[in-house]
Structure formats: structure tokens, C-alpha cells
C-alpha positions as CSV (number, residue, x, y, z in Angstrom):
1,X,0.0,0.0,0.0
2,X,1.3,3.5,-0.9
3,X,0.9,5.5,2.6
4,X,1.8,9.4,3.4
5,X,2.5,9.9,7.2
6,X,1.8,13.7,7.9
7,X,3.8,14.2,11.6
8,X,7.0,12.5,12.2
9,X,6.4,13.0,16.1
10,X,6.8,10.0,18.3
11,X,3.4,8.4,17.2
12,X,3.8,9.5,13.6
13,X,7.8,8.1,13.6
14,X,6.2,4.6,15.3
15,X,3.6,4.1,12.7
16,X,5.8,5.3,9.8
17,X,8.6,3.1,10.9
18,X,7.1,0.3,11.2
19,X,4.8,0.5,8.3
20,X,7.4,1.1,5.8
21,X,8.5,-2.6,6.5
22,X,5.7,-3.9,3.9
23,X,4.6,-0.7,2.5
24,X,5.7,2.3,0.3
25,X,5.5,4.7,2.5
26,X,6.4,8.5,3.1
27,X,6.6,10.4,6.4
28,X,6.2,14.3,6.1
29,X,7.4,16.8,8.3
30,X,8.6,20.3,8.4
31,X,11.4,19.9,10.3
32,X,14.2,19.5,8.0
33,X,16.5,19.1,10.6
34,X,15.0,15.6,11.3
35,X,14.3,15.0,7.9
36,X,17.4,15.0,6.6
37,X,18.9,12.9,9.3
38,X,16.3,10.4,9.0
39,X,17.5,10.3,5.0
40,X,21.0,9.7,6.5
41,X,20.5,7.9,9.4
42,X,17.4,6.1,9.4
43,X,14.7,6.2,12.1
44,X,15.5,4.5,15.4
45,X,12.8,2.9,17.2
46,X,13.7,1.6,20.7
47,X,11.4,-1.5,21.6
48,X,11.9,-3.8,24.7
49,X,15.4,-2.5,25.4
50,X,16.0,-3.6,21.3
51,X,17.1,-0.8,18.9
52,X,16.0,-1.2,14.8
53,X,16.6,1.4,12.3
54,X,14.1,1.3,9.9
55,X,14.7,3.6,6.7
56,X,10.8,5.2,5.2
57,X,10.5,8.0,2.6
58,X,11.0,11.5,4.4
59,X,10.3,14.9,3.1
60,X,9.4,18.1,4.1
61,X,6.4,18.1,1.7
62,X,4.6,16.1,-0.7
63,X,6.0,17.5,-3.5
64,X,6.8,14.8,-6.7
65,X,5.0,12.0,-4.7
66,X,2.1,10.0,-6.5
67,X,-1.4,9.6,-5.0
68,X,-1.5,7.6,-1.8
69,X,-3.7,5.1,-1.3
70,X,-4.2,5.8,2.6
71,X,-2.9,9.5,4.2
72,X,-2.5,9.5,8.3
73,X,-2.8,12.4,10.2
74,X,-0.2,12.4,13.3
75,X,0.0,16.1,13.5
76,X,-1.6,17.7,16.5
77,X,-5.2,18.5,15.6
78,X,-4.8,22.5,15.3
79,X,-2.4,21.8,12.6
80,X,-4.5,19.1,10.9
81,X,-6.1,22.2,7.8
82,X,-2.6,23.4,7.3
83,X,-1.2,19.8,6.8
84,X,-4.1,18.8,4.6
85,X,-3.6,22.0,2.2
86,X,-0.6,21.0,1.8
87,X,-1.1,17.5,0.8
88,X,-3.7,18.5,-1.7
89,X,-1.8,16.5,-4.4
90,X,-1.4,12.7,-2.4
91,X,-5.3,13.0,-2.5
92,X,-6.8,11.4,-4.9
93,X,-9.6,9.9,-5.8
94,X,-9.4,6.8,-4.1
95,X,-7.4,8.0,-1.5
96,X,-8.6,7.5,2.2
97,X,-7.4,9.7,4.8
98,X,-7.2,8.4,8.4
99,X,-7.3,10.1,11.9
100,X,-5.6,8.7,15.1
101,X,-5.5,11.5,16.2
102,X,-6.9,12.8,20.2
103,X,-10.1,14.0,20.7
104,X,-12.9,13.7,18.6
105,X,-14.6,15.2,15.3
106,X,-11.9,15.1,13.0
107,X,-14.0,13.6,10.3
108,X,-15.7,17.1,10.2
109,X,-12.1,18.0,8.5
110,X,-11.6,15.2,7.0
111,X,-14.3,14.9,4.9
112,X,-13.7,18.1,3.1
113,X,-11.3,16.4,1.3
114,X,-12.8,13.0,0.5
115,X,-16.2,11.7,0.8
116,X,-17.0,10.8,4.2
117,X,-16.9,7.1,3.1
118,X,-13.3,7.0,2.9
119,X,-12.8,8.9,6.1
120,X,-11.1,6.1,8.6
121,X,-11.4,7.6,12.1
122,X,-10.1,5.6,15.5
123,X,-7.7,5.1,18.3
124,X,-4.8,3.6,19.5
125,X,-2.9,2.4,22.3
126,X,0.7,2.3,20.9
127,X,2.5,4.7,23.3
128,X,5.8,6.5,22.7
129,X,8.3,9.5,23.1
130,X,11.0,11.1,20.9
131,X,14.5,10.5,22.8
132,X,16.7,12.2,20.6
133,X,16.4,13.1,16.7
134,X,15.4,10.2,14.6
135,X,15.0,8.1,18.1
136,X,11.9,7.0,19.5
137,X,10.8,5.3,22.3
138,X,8.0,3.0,21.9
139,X,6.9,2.1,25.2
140,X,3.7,-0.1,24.9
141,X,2.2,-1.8,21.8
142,X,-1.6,-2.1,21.6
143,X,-4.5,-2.2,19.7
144,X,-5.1,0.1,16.7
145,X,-8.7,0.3,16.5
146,X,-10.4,1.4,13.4
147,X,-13.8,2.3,12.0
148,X,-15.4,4.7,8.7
149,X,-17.1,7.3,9.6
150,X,-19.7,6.5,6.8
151,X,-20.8,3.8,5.4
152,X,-20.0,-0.1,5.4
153,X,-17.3,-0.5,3.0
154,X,-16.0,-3.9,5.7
155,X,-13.3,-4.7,2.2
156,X,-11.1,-0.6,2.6
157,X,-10.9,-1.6,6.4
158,X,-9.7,-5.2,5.6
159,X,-7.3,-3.4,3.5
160,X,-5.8,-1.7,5.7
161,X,-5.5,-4.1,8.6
162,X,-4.2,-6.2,5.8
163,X,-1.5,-3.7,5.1
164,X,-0.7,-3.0,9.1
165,X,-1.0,-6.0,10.7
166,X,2.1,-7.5,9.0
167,X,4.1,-4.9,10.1
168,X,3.4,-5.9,14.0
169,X,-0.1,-3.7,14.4
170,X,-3.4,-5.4,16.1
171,X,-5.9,-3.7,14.3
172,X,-9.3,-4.2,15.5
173,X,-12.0,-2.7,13.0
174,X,-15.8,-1.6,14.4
175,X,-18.6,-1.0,12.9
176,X,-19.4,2.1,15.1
177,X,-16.1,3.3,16.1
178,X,-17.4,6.9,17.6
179,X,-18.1,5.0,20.6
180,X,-15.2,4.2,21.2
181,X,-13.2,7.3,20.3
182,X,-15.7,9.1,22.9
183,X,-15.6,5.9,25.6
184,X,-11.0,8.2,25.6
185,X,-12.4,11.7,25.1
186,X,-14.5,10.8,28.5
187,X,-10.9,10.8,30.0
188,X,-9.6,13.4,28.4
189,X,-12.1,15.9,28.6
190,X,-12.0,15.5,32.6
191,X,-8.6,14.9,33.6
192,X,-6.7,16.3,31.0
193,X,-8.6,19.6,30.9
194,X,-8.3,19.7,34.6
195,X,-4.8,18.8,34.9
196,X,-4.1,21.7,32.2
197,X,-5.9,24.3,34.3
198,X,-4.7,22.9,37.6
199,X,-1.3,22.5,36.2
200,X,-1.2,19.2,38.5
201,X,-0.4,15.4,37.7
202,X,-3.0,13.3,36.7
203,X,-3.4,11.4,40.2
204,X,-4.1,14.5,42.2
205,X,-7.9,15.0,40.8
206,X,-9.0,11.7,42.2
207,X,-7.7,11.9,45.3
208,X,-9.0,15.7,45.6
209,X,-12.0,15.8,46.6
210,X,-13.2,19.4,45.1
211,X,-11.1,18.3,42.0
212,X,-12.9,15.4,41.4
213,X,-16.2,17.2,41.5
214,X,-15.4,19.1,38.9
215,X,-13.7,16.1,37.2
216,X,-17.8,14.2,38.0
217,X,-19.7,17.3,36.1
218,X,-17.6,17.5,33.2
219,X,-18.1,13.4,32.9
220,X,-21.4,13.9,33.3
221,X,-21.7,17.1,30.4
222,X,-19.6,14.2,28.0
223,X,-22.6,11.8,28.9
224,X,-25.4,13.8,28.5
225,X,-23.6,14.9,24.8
226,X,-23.0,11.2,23.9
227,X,-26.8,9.9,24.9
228,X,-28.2,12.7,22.3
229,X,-25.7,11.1,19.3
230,X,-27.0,7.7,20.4
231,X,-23.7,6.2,21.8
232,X,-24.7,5.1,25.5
233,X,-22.3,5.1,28.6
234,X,-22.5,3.4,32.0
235,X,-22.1,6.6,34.3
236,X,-20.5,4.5,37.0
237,X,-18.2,2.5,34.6
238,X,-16.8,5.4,32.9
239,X,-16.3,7.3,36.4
240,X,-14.4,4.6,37.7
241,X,-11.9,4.0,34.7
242,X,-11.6,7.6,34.9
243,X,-11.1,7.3,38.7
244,X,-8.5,4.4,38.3
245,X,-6.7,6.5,35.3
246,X,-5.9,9.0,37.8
247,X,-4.9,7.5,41.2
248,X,-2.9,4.9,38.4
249,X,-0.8,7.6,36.8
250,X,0.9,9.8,40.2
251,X,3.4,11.8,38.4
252,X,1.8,11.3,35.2
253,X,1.6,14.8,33.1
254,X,-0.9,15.2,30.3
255,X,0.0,16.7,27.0
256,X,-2.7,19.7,27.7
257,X,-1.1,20.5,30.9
258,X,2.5,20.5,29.8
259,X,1.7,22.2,26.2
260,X,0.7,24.9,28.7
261,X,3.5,24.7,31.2
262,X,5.5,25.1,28.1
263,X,3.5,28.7,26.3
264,X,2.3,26.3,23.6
265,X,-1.1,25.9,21.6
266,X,-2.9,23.2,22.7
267,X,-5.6,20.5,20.9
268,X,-8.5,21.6,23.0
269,X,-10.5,22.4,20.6
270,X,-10.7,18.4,19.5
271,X,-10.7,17.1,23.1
272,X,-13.1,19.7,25.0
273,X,-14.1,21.7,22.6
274,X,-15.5,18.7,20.7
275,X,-18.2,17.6,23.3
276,X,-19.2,21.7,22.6
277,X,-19.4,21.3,19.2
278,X,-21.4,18.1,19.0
279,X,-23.8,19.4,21.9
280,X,-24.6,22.8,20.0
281,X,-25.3,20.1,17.3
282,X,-28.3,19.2,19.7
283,X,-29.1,22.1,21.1
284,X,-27.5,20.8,24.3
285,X,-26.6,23.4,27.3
286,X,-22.6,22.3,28.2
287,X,-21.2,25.3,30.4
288,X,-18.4,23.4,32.3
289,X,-16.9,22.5,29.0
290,X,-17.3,25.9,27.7
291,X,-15.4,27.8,30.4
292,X,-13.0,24.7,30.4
293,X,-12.2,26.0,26.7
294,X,-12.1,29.3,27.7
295,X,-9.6,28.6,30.2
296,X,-7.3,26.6,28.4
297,X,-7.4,29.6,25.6
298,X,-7.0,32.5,28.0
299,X,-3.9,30.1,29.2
300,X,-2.7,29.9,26.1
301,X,-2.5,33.7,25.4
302,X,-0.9,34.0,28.9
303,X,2.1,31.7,27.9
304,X,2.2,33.9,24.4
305,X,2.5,36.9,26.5
């Protein structure tokens, strides 16, 4: 399969990696510091306490490629338009583009550049972190779940699990797969918004008692937004996986609260702001995630300042 990787971060890098093993594929990123050492050097993925160098395409742009067959998105979603503009002409017209990204809603982007039937939206556990340039950690395999966001075309997905699942991916494909990208946003919009604003690790808002009340209404917002798209939630089961998620994780920073702690632009807009997007969608009342958008924005400008 001809793939284009947009975002040669630590997730992008793991997926590009390890996909170019049976595929032709082409990571893109801007930062041509780590594009041309990739060219020279490879990309280093350290697995288990094992080092491989594994040698994909890399380029700062799309420029001279041919059509892909499947485009990911790895780039942080505020980015996600600019990347897409730019890969105009790998889209074509039996290209699918694919989101693993956080949050929720990207096929709203998505599928303004190919019909919503080869939009490929989902989630995955793969874990990692950048050690040095063109060196990643990948810390935990998992499952790479994966679902269209229209339509029941079961042959594209066995496609693509056929062209991942060689390469050392468990790709698990769903029929409705926005239930389980909003069974993560449920953690993410409470403790990763909270953690951002708080500025605190992850385990503190569980074991806080007026943190965790705030942490209980914005679960319950999420809820009350997923019931009205028809995807239905055990209130106690999600409040305890979110529960366990943060006593589980002392010293565990999200990537909100340190994009913060470090003046930079965060994805809120996809993680937060999504459950106010899809509840204006049904006329649904969510003013705990509005102000926690607002927040994380007037943050933002504060770092900028």
C-alpha cells in the first residue's frame, strides 16, 4: 500500500517506521533538521530495550509523490487544515485519509477532502516518546482500533488491517467506532482539561475531593452529549476508569497541561471543545466544558504573553 505519514512526532515516527516494513511509505514533516537525518541515518525505534533502524521515505512536503492510497494524520489537531492543504496532491480519488489523532470530530475536516466514506477515524494504544532526533521510544504496543465514519465498506478496512498487521499492528476494525473514540475523550475531557488548568499530575484529581467534583460534572456534560448522538455510557463505569486512570498515573503529566506549562497551543478544541461542538449540534446546554475551553485559551494567550 502507498501510505503518506503527515507528523513525524513520536506516534507518527512509530507508525511510519514500522509500516514502511511492507509498505511504500512516506513520512512528512517540516522539520528539516530531522528529515534529513532520518534520510542519513534512518529512524531509530527503541522497543523492549532492542534498537531497529528502519529507513521510510521522508520529506518536508509532498512534493513529486504520487497519489496515496491511505494519508495519516499524526500532527496535533490544530495543525490538521494546514497539513491537509498541503497535501492536496497525495489526494486522490481513491485515496482515504485516516485520523488517530486525540479528541474527537476530525471527520468534520476530514471529509472536506474526500467523501465521508473513505474517512477512517479511530484510536490507538501504541505509546511512545521522541528520545533524541530520529529516536523513539515506543513504550507499549496495543491495539489500533479502526472504524469509517460512513458507510459499510468492511473490504477498505480489511485493506488496511491487511496492510498494518504485518508490520506488528493489532488492528481491530468496528462497525461504530465513535463509541469508542468518545468511551478516551471521556478521559480526556475531565482529567486532561483539569490537569491543564490545575497545572497538577493526573493522580491529584481523584484523590482531591473538590477536583474530582469538577472532574464528576464534566463526565457527566460528555454523557449527556454522547446519549443525544445515540452512543450510551454506563455513568458509573466510565467514572471509575476515569477514577482508576488518575490514582494509576501519580506523576503522570498530560499533554494539555504540559503544552501549557510550556506557552504552547494546545488541541483543546478536539478534546473539550468537541463535546461543545457536538452538543450545539443538539441544542444541548454544556457550560463546564465551555469555560473549560475558555480557560485553556486564556492560558494559552498568557504563555504567548
Amino acid at each position: 500500500m502507498r501510505i503518506v505519514v503527515i507528523g513525524a512526532g513520536a506516534m507518527g515516527g512509530i507508525y511510519g517506521a514500522r509500516l514502511s516494513l511492507h509498505n511504500d511509505v512516506t513520512l512528512i514533516d517540516t522539520n528539516r533538521e530531522l528529515v534529513d537525518h532520518v534520510r542519513r541515518h534512518g529512524l531509530v525505534l527503541e522497543e523492549g530495550g532492542v534498537e531497529t533502524t528502519f529507513h521510510p521515505g521522508m520529506a518536508c512536503d509532498v512534493g513529486g509523490l504520487a497519489p496515496a492510497d491511505l494519508v495519516i494524520l499524526f500532527t496535533k489537531a490544530l495543525y490538521s487544515r494546514y497539513a491537509l492543504e498541503g497535501a492536496r496532491s497525495v489526494i486522490g480519488e481513491d485515496t482515504c485519509l485516516m485520523s488517530l489523532q486525540n479528541g474527537a470530530g476530525h471527520e468534520r475536516l476530514l471529509s472536506q477532502y474526500v467523501p465521508m466514506e473513505r474517512v477512517v477515524i479511530g484510536t490507538s494504544e501504541d505509546n511512545g516518546a521522541p528520545l533524541a532526533l530520529g529516536r523513539i521510544h515506543h513504550g507499549g504496543a496495543g491495539v489500533t482500533n479502526i472504524g469509517l465514519a460512513a458507510g459499510d465498506d468492511v473490504l477498505l478496512l480489511e485493506r488496511i488491517r491487511s496492510a498494518f498487521e504485518p508490520c506488528g499492528f493489532d488492528v481491530r476494525i468496528h462497525s461504530d467506532i465513535r463509541r469508542l473514540v468518545w468511551d478516551k475523550l471521556m478521559t480526556n475531557v475531565s482529567l486532561s482539561a483539569l490537569s491543564a488548568i490545575l497545572q497538577c499530575d493526573m493522580s491529584f484529581i481523584a484523590a482531591d475531593g473538590h477536583a474530582w467534583s469538577l472532574c464528576t460534572a464534566l463526565v457527566d456534560e460528555a454523557l449527556m452529549v454522547a446519549e443525544a448522538q445515540g452512543l450510551h455510557f454506563e455513568r458509573n463505569a466510565v467514572l471509575e476508569k476515569v477514577r482508576t486512570t488518575s490514582l494509576s498515573n501519580p506523576g503522570g503529566y498530560t499533554s494539555i497541561m504540559k503544552d501549557i506549562q510550556n506557552g504552547r497551543r494546545t488541541e483543546v478544541d478536539t478534546i473539550s471543545g468537541a463535546v461543545v461542538t457536538a452538543a450545539r449540534e443538539h441544542s444541548l446546554q454544556v457550560p463546564r466544558h465551555e469555560m473549560i475551553v475558555s480557560l485553556i485559551h486564556a492560558l494559552e494567550a498568557r504563555g504567548r504573553s
